[in-house]
N, C-alpha and C positions, 0 to 999 in steps of 0.2 A: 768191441762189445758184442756182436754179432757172431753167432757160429756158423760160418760158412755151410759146414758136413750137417747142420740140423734145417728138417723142412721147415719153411718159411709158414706160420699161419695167415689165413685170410680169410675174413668171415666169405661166409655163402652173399651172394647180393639178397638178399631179400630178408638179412638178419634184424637190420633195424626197424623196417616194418612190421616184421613179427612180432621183437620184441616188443615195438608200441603196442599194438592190437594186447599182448599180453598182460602188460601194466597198463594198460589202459583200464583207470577207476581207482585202480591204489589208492593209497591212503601218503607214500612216499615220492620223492621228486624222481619222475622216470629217466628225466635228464641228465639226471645225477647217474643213475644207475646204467645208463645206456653210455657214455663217458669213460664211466671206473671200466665198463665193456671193452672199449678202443683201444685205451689204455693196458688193459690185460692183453689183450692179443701183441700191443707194443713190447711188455714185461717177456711173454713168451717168446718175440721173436730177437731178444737179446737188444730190442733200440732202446728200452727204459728199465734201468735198476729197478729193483724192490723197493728200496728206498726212497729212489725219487719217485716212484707211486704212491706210497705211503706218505712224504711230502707234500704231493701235490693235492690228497686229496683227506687231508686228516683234516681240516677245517670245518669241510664242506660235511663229512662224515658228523664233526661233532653237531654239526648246527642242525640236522637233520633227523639224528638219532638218541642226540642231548651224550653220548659216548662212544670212544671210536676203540673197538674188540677186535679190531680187524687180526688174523691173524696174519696178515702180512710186515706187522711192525718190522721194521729191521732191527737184531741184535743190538742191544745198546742205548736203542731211543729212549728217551725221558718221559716224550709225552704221554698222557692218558687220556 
């Protein structure tokens, strides 16, 4: 799953701090949003499909947003 030949990302240390300070007061779960975060850098660095991102976090999307638009649906999927 991994491409050896492509750079590895790694957030900066002080990403999640900032993004709280950022979301900090929203109106949405920063938790939520600081997560799909980890998880993308995951998708990017080839440890987690599209899919299983989409997967993982379509629930939490709909419960939060009452609809999940994501455009990362994987080809094919049913859900909406």
């Amino acid at each position: 799953m991994t491409d050896h030949n492509q750079p590895r990302l790694t957030p900066i240390n002080e990403w999640e701090s900032e993004a709280r300070n950022i979301l900090d007061g929203v109106d949405y779960d920063a938790d939520l949003g600081l997560r799909m975060a980890r998880d993308a850098i995951r998708v990017a660095n080839g440890e987690l499909t599209d899919a299983e991102f989409h997967d993982r976090y379509h629930e939490a999307v709909i419960e939060e947003f009452g609809v999940d638009r994501r455009p990362t649906r994987p080809e094919g999927s049913e859900d909406d």
